[in-house]
Every structure is written in C-alpha cells, then in structure tokens.
Legacy VTK file of the C-alpha trace (Angstrom):
# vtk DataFile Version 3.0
C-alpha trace
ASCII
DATASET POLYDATA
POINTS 43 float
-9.002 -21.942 -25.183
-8.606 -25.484 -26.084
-11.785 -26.556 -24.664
-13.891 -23.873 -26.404
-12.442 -24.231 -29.897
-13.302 -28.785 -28.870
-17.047 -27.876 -28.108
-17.403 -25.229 -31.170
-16.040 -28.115 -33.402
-18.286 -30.460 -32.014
-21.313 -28.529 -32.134
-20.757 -27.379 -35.800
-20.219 -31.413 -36.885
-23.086 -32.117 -34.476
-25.557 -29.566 -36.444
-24.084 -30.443 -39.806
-24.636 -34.447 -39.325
-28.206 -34.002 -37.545
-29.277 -31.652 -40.499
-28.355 -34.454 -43.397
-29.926 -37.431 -41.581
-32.980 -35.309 -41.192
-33.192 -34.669 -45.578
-34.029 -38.257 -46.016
-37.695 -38.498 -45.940
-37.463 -42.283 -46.552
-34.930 -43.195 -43.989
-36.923 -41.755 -41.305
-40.227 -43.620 -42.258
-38.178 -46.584 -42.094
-36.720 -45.786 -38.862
-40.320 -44.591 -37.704
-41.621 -48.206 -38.149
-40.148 -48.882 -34.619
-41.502 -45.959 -32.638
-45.146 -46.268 -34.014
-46.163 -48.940 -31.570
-45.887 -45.825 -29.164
-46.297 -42.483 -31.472
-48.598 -41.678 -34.088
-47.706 -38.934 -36.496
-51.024 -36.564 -37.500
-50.648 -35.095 -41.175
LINES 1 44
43 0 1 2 3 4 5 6 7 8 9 10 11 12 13 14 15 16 17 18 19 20 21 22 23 24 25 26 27 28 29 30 31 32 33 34 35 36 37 38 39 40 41 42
C-alpha cells in the first residue's frame, strides 16, 4: 500500500511540475536555442 500511495504522489508532482515549466513560452525558446542545431520547429 505504501508503494502505490509513493508512485501516485510522484506522478501527481511529476504532472503538476511538467505542466508549469511547459506555460513559459519564453523559457522554452531559450532552452530551444540548444536543440536547434538538430530540430527545426515548423509554425
């Protein structure tokens, strides 16, 4: 019981963090920077 209650509190901080990191437009451009020598984004 221990283990499931762990993982369900991980997951819901996991989705929770991962959602507010992904708001901020201008972070990820700026963190984008270093993966364009291999991606290109179409818009």
């Amino acid at each position: 019981m221990r283990a499931i209650a762990f993982f369900a509190v991980v997951s819901v901080a996991t989705f929770i963090t991962n959602q507010s990191q992904a708001q901020d437009a201008a972070a990820g451009e700026k963190v984008f920077t270093k993966c364009k020598v291999c991606h290109v984004v179409d818009k």
